[in-house]
N, C-alpha and C positions, 0 to 999 in steps of 0.2 A: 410327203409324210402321211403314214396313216392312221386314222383318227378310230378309238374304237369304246364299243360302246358292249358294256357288262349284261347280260340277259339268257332269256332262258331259248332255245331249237327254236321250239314253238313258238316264241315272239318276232320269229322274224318271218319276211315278207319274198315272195317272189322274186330272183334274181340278186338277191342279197349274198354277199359270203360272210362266211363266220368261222370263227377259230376255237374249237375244243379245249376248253380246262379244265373240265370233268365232268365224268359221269358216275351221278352222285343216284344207283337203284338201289331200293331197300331188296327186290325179290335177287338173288346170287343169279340163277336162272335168265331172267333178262337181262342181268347188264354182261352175262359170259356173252348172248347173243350178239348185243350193241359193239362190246368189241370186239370180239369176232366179224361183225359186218364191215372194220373199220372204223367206226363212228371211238377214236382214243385220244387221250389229250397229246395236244398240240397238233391234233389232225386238221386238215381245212374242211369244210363240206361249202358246196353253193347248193344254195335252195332253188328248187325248181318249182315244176307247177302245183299246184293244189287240185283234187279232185270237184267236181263242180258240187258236191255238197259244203266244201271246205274241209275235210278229211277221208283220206291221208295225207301227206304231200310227196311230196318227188325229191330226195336231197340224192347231191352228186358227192362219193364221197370213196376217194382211192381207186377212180375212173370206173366207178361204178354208182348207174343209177339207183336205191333203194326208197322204197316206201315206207314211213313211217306212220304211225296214229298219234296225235294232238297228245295222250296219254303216254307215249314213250317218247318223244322231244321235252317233254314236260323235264324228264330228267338229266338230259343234257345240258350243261351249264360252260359258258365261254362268253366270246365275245365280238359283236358283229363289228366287220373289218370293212369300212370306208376308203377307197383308194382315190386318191387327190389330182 
C-alpha cells in the first residue's frame, strides 16, 4: 500500500515520485506552459537531479525529462508517493 504525503514540487527531494493535484498559477501564461509540458493533475513526475547550485531541478514527467526553477514547482501542488 502506498503511503502519501500532501506538499508542494519543490518540497520534494531526489528520486522521489509525486502525484499532481494541481496546479494552482496566478500568471494564465505559465500554468498554459506547466500543462502543456505535462506537469496535469493526476500526472506522475519523479524528481531527478538538482543543479549543483540547487536550482533548477530535473523532473521526469510523460517520459520526458524537464527542468524546472524552485519558483514554478512552487505552484504545483500534489502528493508525494511512497511505495512499500
Amino acid at each position: 500500500m502506498a503511503k502519501a504525503k500532501h506538499c508542494r514540487l519543490s518540497d520534494t527531494k531526489p528520486g522521489d515520485r509525486f502525484r499532481i493535484e494541481k496546479v494552482d498559477v496566478p500568471d494564465p501564461v505559465l500554468k498554459r506552459r506547466l500543462l502543456d509540458l505535462g506537469f496535469v493533475p493526476g500526472g506522475e513526475v519523479k524528481v531527478g537531479q538538482r543543479s549543483p547550485l540547487g536550482d533548477p531541478t530535473a523532473y521526469r514527467v510523460c517520459g520526458t525529462t524537464i527542468a524546472l526553477r524552485k519558483e514554478e514547482s512552487d505552484y504545483i501542488y500534489g502528493e508525494k508517493i511512497h511505495h512499500d
